[in-house]
GUSEVO-55780 format. One record per atom (N, C-alpha, C, CB): x, z, y; atom name; residue number from 1. Coordinates in steps of 0.05 Angstrom, whole numbers, plus 5000, padded with zeros to 4 digits. Atoms other than C-alpha are relative to their C-alpha. Last residue first. Glycine has a CB too. Layout:
((X,Z,Y),'CA',NUM)
...
***
This chain:
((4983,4988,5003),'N',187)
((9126,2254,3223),'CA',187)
((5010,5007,4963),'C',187)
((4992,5020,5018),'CB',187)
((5022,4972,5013),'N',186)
((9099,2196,3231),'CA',186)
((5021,5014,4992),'C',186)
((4975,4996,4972),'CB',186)
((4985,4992,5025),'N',185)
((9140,2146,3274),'CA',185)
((4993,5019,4988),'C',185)
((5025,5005,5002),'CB',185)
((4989,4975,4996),'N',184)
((9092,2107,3324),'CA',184)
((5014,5011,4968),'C',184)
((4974,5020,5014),'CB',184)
((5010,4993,5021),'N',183)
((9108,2031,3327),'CA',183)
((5002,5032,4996),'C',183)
((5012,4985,4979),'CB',183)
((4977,4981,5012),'N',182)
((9137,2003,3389),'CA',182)
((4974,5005,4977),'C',182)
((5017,5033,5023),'CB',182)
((5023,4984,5014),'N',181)
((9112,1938,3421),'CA',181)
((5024,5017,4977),'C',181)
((4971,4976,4982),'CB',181)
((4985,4979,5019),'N',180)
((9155,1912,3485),'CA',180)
((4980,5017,4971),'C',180)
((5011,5027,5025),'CB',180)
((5020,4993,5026),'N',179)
((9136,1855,3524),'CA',179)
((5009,5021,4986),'C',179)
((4996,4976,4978),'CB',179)
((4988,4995,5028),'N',178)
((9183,1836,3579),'CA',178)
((4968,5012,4986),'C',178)
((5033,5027,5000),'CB',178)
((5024,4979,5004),'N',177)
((9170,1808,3647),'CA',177)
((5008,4992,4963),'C',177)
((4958,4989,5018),'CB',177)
((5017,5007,5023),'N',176)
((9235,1777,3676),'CA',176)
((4974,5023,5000),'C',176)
((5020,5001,4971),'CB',176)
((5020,5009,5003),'N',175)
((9280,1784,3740),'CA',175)
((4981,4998,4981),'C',175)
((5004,4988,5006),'CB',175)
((5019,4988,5026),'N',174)
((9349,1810,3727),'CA',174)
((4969,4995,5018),'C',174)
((5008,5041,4989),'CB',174)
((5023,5025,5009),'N',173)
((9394,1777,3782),'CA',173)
((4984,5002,4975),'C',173)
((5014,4972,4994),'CB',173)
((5003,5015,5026),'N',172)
((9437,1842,3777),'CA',172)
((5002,4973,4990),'C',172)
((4982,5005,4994),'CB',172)
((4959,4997,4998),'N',171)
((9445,1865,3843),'CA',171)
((5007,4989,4981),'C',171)
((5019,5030,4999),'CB',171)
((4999,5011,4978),'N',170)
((9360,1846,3850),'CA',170)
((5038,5000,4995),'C',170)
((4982,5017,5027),'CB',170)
((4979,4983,4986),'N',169)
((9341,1888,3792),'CA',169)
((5015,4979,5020),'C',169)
((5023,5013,4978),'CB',169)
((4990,5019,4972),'N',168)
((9271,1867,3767),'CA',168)
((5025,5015,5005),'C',168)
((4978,5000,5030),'CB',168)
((4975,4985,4994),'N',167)
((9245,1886,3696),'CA',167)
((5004,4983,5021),'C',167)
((5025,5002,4979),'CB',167)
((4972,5024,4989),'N',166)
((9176,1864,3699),'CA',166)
((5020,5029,4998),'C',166)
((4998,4979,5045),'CB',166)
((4995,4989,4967),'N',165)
((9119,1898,3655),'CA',165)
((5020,4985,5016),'C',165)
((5011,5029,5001),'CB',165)
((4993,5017,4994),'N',164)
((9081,1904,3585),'CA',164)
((5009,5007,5032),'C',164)
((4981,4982,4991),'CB',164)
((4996,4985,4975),'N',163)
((9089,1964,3538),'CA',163)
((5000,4971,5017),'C',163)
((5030,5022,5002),'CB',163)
((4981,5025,4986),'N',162)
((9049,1957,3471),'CA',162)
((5004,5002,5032),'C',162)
((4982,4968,4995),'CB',162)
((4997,4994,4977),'N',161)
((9040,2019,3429),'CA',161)
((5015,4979,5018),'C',161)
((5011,5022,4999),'CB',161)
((4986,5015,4983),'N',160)
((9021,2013,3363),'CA',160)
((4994,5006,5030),'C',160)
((4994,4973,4993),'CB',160)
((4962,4982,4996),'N',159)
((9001,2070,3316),'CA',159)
((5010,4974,5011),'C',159)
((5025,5013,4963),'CB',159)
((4983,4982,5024),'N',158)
((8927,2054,3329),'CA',158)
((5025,5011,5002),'C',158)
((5003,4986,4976),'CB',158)
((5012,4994,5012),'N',157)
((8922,2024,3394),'CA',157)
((5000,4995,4967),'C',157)
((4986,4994,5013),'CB',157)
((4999,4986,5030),'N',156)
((8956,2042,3444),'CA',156)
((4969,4986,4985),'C',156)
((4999,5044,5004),'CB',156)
((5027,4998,5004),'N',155)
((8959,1997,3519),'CA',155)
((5004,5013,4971),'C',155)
((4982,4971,5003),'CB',155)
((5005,4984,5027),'N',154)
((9007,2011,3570),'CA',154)
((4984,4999,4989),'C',154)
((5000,5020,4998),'CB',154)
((5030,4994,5014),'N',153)
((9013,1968,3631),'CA',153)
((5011,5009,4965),'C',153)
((4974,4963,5001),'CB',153)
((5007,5015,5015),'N',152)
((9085,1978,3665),'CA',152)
((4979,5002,4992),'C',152)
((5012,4999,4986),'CB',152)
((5037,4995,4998),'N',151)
((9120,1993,3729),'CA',151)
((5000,4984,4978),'C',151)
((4978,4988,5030),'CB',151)
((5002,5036,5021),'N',150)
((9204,1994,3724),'CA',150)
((4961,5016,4997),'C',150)
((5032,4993,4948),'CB',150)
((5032,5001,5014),'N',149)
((9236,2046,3773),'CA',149)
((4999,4972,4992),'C',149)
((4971,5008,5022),'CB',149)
((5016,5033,4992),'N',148)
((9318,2034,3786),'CA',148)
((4967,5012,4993),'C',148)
((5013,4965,4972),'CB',148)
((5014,4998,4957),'N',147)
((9363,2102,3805),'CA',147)
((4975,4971,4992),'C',147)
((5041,4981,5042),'CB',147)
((5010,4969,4992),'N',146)
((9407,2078,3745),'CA',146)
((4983,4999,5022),'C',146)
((5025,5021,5008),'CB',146)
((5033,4993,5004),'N',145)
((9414,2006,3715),'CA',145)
((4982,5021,5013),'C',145)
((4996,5008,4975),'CB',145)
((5014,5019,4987),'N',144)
((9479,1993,3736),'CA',144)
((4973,5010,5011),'C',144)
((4996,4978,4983),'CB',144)
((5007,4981,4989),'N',143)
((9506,2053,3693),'CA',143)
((4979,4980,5026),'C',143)
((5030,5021,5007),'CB',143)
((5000,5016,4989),'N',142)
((9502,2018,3635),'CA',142)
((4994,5010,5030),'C',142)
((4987,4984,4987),'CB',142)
((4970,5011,5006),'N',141)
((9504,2072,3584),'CA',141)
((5001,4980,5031),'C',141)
((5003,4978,4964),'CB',141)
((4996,5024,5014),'N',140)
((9434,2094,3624),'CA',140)
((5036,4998,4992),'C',140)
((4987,4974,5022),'CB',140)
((4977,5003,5026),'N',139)
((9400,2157,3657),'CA',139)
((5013,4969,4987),'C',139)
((4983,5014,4972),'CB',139)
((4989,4989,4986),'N',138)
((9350,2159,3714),'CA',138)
((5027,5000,4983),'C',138)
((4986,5023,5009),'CB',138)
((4975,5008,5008),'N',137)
((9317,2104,3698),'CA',137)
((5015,5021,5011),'C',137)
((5009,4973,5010),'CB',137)
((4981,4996,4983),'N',136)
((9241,2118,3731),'CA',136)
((5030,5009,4985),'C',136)
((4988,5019,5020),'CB',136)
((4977,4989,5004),'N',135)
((9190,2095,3682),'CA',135)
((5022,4997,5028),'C',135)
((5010,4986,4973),'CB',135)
((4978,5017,4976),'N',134)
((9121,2069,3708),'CA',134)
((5026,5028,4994),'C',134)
((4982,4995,5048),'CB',134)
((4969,4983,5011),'N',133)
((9067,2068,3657),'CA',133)
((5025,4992,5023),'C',133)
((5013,4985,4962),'CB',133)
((4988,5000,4971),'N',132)
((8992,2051,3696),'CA',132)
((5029,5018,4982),'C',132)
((4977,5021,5032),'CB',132)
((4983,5013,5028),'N',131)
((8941,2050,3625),'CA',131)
((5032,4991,5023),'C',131)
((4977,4958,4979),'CB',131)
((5011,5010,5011),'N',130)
((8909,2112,3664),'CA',130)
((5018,4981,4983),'C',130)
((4981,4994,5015),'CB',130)
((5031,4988,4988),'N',129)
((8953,2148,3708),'CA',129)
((4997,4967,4983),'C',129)
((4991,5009,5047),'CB',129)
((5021,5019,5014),'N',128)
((9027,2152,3668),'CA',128)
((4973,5006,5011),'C',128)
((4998,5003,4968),'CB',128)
((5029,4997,4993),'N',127)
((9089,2173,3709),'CA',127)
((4983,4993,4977),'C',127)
((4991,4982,5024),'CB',127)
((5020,5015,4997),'N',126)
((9154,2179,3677),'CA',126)
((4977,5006,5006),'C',126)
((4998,4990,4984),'CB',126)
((5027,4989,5003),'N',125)
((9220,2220,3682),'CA',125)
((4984,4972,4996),'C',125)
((4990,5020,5025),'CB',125)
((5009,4991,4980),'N',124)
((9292,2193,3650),'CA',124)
((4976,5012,5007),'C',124)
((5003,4987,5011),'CB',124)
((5022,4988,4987),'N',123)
((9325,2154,3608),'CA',123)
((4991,5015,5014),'C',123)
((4991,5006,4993),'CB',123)
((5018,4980,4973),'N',122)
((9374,2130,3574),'CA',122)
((4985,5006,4995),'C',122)
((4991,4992,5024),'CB',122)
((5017,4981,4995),'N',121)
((9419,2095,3508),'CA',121)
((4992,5011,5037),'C',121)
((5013,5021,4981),'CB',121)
((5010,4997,4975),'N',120)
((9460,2041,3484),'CA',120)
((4974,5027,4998),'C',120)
((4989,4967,5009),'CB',120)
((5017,4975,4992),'N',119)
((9499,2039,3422),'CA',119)
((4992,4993,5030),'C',119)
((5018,5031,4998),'CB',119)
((5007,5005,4970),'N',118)
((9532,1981,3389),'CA',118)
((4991,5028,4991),'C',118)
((4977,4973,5014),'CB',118)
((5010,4979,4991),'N',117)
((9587,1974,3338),'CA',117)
((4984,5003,5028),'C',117)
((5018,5013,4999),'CB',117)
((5012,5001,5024),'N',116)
((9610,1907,3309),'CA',116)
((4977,5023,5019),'C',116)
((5023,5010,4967),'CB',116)
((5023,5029,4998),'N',115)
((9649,1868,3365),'CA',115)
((4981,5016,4978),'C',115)
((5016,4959,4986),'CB',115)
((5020,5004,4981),'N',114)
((9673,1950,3386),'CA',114)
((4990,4972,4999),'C',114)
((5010,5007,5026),'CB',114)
((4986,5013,4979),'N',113)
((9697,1965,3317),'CA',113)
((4977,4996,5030),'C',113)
((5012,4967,4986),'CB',113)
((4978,4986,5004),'N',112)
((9668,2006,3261),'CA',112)
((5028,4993,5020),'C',112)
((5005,4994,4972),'CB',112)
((4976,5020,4989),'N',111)
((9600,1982,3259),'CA',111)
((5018,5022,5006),'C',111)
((4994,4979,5029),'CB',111)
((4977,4974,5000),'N',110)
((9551,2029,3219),'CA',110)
((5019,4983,5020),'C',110)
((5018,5009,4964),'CB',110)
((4975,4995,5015),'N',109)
((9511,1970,3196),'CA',109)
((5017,5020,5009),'C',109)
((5015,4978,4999),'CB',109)
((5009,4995,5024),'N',108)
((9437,1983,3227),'CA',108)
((5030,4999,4976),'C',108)
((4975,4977,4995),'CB',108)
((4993,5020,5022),'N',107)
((9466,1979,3299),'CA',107)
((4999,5013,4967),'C',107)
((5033,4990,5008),'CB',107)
((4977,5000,5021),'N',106)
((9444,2030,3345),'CA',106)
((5000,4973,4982),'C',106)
((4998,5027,4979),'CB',106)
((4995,5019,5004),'N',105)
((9391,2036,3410),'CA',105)
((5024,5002,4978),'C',105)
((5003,4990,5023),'CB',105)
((4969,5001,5018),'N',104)
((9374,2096,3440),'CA',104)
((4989,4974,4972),'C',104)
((5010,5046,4979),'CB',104)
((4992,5012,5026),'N',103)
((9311,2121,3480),'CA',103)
((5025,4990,4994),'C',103)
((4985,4981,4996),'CB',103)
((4969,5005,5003),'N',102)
((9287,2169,3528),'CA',102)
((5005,4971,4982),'C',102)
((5015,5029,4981),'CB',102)
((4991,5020,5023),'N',101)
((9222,2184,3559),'CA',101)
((5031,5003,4995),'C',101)
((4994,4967,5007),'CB',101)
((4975,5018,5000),'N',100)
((9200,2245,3609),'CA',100)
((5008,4989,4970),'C',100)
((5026,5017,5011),'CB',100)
((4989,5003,4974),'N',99)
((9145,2289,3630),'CA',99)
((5012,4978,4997),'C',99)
((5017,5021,5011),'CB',99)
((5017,5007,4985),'N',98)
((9095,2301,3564),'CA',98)
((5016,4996,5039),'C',98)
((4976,5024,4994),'CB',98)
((5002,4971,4987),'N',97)
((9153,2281,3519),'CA',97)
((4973,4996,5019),'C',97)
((5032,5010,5020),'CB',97)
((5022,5003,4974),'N',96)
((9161,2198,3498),'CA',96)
((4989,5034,4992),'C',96)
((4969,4967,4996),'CB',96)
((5010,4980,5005),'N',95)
((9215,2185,3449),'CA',95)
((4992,5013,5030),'C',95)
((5017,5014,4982),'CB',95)
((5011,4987,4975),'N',94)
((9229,2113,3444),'CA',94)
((4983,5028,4996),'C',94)
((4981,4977,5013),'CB',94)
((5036,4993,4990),'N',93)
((9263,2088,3392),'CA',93)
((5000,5005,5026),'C',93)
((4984,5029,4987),'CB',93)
((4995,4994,4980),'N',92)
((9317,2027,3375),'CA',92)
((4970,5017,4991),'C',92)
((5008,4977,5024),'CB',92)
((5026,4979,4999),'N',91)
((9340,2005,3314),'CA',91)
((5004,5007,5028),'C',91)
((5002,5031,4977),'CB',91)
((4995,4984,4981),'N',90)
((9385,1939,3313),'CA',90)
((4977,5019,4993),'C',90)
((5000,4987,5029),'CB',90)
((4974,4983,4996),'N',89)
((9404,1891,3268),'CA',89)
((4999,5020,5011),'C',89)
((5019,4991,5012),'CB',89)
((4995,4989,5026),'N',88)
((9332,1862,3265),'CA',88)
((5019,5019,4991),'C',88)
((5004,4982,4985),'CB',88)
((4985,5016,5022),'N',87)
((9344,1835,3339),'CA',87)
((4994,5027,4973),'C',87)
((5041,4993,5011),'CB',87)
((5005,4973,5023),'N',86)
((9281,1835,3385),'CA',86)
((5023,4997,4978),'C',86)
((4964,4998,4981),'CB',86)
((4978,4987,4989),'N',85)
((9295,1797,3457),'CA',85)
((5006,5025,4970),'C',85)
((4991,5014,5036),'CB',85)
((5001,4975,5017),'N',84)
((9248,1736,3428),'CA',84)
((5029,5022,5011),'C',84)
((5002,4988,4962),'CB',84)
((4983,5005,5028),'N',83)
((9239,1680,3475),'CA',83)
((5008,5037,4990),'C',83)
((5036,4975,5010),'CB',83)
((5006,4974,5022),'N',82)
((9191,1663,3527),'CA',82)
((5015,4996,4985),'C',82)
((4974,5004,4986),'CB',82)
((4990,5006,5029),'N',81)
((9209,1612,3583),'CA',81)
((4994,5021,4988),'C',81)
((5029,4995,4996),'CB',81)
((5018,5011,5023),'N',80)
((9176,1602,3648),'CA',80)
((5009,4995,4971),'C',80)
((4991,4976,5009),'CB',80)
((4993,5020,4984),'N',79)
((9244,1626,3692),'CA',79)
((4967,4984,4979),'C',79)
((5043,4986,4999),'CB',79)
((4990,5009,4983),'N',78)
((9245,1678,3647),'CA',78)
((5003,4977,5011),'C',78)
((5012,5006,4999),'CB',78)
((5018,5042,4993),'N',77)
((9196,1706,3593),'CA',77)
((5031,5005,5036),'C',77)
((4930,4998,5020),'CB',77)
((4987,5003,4967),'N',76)
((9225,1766,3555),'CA',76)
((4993,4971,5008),'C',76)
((5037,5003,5002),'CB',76)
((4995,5018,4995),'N',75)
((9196,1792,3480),'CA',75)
((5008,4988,5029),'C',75)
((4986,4993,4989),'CB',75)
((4991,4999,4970),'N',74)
((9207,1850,3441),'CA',74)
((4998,4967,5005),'C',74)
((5036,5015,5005),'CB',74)
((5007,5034,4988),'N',73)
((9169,1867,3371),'CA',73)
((5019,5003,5030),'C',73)
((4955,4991,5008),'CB',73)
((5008,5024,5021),'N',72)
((9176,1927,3320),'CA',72)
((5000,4962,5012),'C',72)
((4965,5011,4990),'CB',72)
((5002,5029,4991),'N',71)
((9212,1978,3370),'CA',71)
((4995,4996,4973),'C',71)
((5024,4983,5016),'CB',71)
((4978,5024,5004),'N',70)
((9203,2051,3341),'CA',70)
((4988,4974,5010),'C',70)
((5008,4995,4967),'CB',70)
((5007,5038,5009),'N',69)
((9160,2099,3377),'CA',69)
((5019,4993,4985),'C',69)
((5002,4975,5025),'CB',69)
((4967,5013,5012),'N',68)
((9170,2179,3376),'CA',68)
((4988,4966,4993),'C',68)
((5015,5022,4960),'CB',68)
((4989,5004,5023),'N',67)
((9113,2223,3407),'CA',67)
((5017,4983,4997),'C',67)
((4986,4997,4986),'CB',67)
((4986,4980,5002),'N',66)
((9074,2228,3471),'CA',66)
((4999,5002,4973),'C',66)
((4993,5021,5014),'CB',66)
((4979,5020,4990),'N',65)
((9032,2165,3495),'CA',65)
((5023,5020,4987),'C',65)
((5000,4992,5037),'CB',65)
((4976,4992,4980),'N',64)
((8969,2200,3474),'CA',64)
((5022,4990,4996),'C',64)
((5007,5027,5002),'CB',64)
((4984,4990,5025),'N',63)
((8901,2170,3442),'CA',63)
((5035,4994,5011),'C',63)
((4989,4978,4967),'CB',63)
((4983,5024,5007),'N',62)
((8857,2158,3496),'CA',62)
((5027,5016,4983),'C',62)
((5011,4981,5032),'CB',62)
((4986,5001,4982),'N',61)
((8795,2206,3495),'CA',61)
((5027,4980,4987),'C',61)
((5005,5031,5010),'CB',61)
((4988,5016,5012),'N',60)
((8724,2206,3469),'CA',60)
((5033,4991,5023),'C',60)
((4976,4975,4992),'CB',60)
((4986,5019,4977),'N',59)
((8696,2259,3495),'CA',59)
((5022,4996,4983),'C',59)
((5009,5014,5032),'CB',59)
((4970,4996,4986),'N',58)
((8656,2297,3440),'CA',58)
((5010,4978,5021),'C',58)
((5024,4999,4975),'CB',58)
((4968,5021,5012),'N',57)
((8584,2292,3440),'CA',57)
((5025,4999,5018),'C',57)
((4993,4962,4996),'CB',57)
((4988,5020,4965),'N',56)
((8546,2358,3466),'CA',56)
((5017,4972,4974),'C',56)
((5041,5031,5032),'CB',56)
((5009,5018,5003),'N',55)
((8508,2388,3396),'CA',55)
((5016,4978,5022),'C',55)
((4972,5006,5000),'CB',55)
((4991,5008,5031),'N',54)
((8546,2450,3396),'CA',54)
((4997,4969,4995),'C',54)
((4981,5016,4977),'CB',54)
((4966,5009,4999),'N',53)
((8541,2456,3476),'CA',53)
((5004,4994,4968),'C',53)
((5026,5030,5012),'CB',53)
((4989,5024,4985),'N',52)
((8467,2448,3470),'CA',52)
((5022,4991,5007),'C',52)
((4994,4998,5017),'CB',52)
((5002,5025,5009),'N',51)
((8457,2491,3415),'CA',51)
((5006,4981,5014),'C',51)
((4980,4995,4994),'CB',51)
((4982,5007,5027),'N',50)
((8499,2553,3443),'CA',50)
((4988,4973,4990),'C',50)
((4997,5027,4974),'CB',50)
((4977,5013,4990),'N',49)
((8446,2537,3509),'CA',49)
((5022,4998,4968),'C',49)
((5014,5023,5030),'CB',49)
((5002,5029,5000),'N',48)
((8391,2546,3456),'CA',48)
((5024,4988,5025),'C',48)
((4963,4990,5009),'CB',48)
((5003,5021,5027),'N',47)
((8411,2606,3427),'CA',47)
((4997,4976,5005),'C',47)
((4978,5004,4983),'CB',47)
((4968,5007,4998),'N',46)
((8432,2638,3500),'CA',46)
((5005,4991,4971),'C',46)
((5022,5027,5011),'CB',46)
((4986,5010,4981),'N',45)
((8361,2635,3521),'CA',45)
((5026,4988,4993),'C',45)
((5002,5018,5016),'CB',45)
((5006,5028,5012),'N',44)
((8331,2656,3452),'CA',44)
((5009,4979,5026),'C',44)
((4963,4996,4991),'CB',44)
((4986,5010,5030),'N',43)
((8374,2719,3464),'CA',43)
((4986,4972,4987),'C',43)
((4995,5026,4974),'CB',43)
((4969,5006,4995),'N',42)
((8357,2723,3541),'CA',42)
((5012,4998,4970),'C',42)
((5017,5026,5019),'CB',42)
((4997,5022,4986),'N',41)
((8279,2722,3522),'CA',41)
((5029,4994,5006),'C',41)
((4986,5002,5021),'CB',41)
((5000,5025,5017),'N',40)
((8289,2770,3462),'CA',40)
((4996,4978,5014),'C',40)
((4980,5000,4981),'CB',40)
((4980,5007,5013),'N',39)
((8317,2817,3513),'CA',39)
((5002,4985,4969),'C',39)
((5012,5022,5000),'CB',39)
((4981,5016,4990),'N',38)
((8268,2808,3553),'CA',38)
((5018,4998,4988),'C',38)
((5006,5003,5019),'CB',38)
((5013,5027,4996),'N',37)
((8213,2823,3507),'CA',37)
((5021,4982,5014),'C',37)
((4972,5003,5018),'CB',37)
((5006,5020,5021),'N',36)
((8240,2885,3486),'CA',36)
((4998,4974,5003),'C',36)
((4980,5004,4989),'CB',36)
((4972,5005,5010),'N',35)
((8256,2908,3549),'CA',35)
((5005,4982,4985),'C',35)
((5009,5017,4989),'CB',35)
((4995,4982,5025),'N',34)
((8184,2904,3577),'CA',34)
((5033,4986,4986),'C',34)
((4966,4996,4975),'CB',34)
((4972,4986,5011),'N',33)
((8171,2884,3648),'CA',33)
((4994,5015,4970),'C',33)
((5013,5027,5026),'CB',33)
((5005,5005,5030),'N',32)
((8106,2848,3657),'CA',32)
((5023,5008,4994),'C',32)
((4992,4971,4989),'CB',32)
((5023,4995,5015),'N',31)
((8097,2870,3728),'CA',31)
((4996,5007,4981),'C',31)
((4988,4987,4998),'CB',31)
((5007,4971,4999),'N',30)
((8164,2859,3746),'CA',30)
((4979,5008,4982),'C',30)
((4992,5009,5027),'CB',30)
((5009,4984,5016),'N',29)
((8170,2795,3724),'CA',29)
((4998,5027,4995),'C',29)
((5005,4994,4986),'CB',29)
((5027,4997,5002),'N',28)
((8178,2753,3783),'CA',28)
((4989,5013,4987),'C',28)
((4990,4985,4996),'CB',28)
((5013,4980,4982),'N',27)
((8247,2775,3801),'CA',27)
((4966,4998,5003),'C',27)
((5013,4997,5028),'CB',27)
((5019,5015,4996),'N',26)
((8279,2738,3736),'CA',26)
((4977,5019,5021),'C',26)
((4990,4991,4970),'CB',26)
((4995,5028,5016),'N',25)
((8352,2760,3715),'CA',25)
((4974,4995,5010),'C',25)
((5005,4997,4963),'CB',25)
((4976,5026,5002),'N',24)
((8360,2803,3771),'CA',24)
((5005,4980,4991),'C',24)
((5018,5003,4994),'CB',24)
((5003,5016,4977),'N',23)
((8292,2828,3776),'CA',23)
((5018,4987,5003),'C',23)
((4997,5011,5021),'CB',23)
((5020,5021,4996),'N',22)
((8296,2850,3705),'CA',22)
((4990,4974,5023),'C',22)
((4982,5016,4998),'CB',22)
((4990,5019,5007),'N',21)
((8362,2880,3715),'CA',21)
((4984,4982,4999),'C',21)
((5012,5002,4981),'CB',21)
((4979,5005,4988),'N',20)
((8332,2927,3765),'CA',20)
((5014,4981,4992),'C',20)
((5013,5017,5001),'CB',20)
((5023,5016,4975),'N',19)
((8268,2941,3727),'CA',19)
((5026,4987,5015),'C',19)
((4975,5027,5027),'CB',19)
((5004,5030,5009),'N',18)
((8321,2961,3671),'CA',18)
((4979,4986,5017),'C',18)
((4992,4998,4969),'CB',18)
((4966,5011,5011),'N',17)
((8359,3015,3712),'CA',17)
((4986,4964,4991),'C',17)
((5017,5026,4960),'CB',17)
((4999,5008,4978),'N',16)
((8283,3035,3738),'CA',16)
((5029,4984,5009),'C',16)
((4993,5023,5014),'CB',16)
((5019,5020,4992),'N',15)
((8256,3052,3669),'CA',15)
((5016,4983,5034),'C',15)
((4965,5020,5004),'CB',15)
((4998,5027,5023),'N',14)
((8327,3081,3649),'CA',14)
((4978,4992,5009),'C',14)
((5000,5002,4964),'CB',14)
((4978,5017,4988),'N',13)
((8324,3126,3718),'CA',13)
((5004,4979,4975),'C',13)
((5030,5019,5009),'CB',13)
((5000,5017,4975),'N',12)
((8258,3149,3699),'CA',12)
((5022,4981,5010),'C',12)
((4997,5016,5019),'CB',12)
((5011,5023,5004),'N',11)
((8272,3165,3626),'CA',11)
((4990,4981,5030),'C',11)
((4978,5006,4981),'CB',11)
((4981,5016,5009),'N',10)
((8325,3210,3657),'CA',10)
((4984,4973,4987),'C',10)
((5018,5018,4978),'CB',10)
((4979,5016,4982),'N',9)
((8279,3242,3703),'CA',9)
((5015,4976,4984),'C',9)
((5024,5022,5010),'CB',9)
((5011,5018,4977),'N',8)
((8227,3254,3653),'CA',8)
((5014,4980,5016),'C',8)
((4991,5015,5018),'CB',8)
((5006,5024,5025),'N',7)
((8268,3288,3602),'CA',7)
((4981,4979,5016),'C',7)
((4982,5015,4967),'CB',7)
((4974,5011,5002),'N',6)
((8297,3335,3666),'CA',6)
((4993,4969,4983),'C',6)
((5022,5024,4983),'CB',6)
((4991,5011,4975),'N',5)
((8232,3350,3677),'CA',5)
((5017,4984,5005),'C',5)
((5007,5014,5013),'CB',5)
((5015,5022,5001),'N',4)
((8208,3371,3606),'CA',4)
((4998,4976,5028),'C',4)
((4973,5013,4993),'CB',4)
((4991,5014,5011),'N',3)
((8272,3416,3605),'CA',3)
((4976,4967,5001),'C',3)
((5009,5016,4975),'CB',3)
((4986,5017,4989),'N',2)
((8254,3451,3664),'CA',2)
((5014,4975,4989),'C',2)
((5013,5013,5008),'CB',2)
((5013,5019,4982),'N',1)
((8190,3475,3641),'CA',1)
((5021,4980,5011),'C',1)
((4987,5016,5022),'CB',1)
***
């Protein structure tokens, strides 16, 4: 007798386990409680959310500033003048991290003297909010330069990367707005 008791109880506490979830997921359906049923309602539930994130269109996002430029173009306006600051002779990149830039500057012949042989190189951290580039100099051959921020508009597109902005240094007399387009370097 005691076993048909016990087999009772226990289907009692599973009827009253899943009345319990029932009300949790939907407290009107007591009534019409059947397992089955709900748990083909929460599986055609979470079939059609899965569709609606599958189907979501992607976010179209700006194609990142982070990787290895080469200069292809430079140009400097002063005093209302434009003229080309880009020499052929020269390689220069820019290698852009998600914190901080650098770049470096060399002469394409090897030079072997100091009228022949160049090098220049810095850098430092950088901001970027939206097309808003603003390098802070913390590094430079030239030591002048150091400690200086330089604000610039950034715009990519495809594998170009054009930097526009003022250089200003006041101890200097450096004033201008420069142009800069780099080319990204595949790996």
């Amino acid at each position: 007798m005691e076993k048909p008791a016990r087999k009772n109880s226990i289907r009692g506490i599973a009827k009253t386990r899943h009345m319990f979830l029932a009300l949790a997921i939907h407290p009107f359906s007591v009534q019409s409680f059947n397992p089955p049923k709900m748990h083909l309602k929460i599986s055609i539930l979470l079939i059609a959310l899965l569709g609606v994130a599958c189907n979501s269109a992607p976010q179209q996002s700006q194609p990142s500033i982070v990787g290895t430029w080469e200069l292809i173009s430079a140009t400097s306006t002063e005093n209302d003048s434009t003229f080309s600051t880009f020499n052929p002779n020269l390689r220069m990149i820019k290698i852009i991290n998600p914190t901080h830039f650098a770049f470096f500057n060399h002469d394409l012949k090897q030079g072997k003297d100091s009228a022949s042989a160049m090098f220049s190189g810095g850098g430092g951290k950088y901001t970027l909010v939206d097309s808003a580039y603003t390098e802070h100099l913390e590094y430079f051959n030239d030591r002048q330069w150091e400690n200086n921020t330089f604000h610039f508009v950034v715009t990519i597109e495809n594998d170009t990367l054009t930097q526009k902005g003022v250089e200003k240094l006041e101890k200097l007399g450096i004033d201008r707005i420069i142009v800069e387009k780099y080319k990204r370097v595949q790996q």
